[in-house]
Kinemage of the C-alpha trace (Angstrom):
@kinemage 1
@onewidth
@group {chain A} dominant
@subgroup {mainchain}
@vectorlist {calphas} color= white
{ca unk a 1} P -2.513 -80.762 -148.133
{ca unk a 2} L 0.150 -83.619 -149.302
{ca unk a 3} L 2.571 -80.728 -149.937
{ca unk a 4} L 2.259 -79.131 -146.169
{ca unk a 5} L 2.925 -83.029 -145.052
{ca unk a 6} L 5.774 -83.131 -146.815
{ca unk a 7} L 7.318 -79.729 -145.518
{ca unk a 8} L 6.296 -80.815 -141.786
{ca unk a 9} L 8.019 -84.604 -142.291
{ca unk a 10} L 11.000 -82.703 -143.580
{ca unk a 11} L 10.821 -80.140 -140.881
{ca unk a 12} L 10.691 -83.376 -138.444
{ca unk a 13} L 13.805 -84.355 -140.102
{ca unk a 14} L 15.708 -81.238 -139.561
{ca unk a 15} L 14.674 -81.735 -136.004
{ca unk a 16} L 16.036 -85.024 -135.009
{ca unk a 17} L 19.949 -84.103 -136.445
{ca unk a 18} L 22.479 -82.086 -134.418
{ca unk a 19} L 23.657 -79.466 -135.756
{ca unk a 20} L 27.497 -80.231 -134.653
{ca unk a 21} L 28.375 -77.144 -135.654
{ca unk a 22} L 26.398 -75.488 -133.230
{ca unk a 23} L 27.962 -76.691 -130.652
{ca unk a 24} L 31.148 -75.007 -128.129
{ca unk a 25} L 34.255 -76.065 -129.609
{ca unk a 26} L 34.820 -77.599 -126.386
{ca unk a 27} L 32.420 -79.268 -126.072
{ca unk a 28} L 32.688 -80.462 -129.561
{ca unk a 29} L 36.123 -82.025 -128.409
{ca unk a 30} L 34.695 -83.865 -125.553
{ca unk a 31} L 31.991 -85.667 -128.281
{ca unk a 32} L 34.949 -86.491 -130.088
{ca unk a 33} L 37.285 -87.666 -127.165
{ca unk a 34} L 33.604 -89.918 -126.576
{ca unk a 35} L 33.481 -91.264 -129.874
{ca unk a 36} L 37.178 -92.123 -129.985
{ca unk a 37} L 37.088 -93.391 -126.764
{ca unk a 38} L 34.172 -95.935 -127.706
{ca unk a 39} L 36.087 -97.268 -130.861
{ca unk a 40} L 39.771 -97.668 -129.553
{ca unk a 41} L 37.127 -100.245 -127.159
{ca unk a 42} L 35.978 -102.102 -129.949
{ca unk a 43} L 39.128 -101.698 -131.487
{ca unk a 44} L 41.018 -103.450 -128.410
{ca unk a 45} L 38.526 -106.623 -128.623
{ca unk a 46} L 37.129 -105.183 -125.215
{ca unk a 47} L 33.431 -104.399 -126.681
{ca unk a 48} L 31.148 -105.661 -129.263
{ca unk a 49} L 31.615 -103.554 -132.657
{ca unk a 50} L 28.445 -101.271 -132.854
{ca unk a 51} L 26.029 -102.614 -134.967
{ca unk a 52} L 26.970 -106.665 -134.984
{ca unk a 53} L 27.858 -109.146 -132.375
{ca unk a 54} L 31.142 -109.624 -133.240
{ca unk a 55} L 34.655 -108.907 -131.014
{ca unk a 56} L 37.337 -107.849 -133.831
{ca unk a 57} L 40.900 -106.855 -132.565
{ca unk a 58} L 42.764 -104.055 -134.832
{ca unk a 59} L 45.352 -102.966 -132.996
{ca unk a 60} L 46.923 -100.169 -134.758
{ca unk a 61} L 43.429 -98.852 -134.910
{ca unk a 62} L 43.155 -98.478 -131.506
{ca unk a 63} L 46.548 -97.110 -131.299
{ca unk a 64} L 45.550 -94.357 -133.770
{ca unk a 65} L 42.127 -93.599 -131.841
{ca unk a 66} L 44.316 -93.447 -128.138
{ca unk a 67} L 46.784 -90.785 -129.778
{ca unk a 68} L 43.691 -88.887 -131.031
{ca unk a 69} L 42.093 -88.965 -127.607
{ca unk a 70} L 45.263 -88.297 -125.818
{ca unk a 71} L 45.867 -85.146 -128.306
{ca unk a 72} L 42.433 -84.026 -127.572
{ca unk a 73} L 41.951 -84.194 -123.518
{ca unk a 74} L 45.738 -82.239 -123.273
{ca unk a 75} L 43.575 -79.570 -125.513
{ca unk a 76} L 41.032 -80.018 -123.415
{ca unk a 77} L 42.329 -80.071 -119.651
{ca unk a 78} L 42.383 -76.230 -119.481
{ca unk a 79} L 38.718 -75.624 -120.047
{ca unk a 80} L 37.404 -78.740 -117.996
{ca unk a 81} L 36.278 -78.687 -114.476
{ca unk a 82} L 38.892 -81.087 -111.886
{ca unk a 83} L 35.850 -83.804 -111.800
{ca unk a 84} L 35.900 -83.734 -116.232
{ca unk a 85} L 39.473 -83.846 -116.600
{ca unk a 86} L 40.170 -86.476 -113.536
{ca unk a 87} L 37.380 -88.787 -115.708
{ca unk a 88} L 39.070 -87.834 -118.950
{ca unk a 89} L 42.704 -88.862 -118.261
{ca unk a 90} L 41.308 -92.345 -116.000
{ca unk a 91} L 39.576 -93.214 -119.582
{ca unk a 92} L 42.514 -92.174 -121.028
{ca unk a 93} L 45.036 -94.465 -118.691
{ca unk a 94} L 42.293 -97.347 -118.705
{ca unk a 95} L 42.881 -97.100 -122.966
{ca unk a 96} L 46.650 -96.960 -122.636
{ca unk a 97} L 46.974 -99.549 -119.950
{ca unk a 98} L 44.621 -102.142 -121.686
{ca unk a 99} L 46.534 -101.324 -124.533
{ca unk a 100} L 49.624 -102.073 -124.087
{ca unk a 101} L 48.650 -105.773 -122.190
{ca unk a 102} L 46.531 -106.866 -125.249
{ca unk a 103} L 49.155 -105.442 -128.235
{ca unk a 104} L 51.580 -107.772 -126.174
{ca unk a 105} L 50.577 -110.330 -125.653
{ca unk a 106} L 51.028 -113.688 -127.985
């Protein structure tokens, strides 16, 4: 009996992960454009870093994480609906725009 518990908790396990690699590419690239999205935000001072409740500023992080997204919703923009990619690029302007104000000023 403590055996078939152990195959059904890691059975649970298995359960609770994604498989990521199940996914659509595509929709693979708009979890990633997410993610991204979420830490040039912490990144820019603008949010909390997940998981304390501390603001920390890294700039060229941020810059590396807007490039990423930026590469990522031009791949995207031919397999989104208008509504996804007209929500994609104003995340993407909101990043750049907030960007370049906080990297400037003193």
């Amino acid at each position: 009996m403590e055996r078939r518990e152990l195959s059904d908790k890691k059975e649970e396990q298995k359960a609770r992960f994604l498989d990521v690699t199940a996914l659509d590419l595509y929709e693979l690239i708009k979890l990633f454009v997410s993610i991204l999205s979420a830490q040039a935000w912490q990144h820019l001072g603008l949010r909390v870093k997940t998981g304390t409740d501390r603001i920390e500023k890294d700039f060229e992080r941020a810059k590396v994480a807007i490039d990423c997204v930026t590469f990522l919703v031009d791949k995207l923009e031919p397999h989104v609906v208008d509504q996804e990619r007209n929500e994609m690029r104003k995340v993407l302007a909101d990043l750049q725009i907030n960007f370049a104000r906080l990297s400037t000023e003193g």
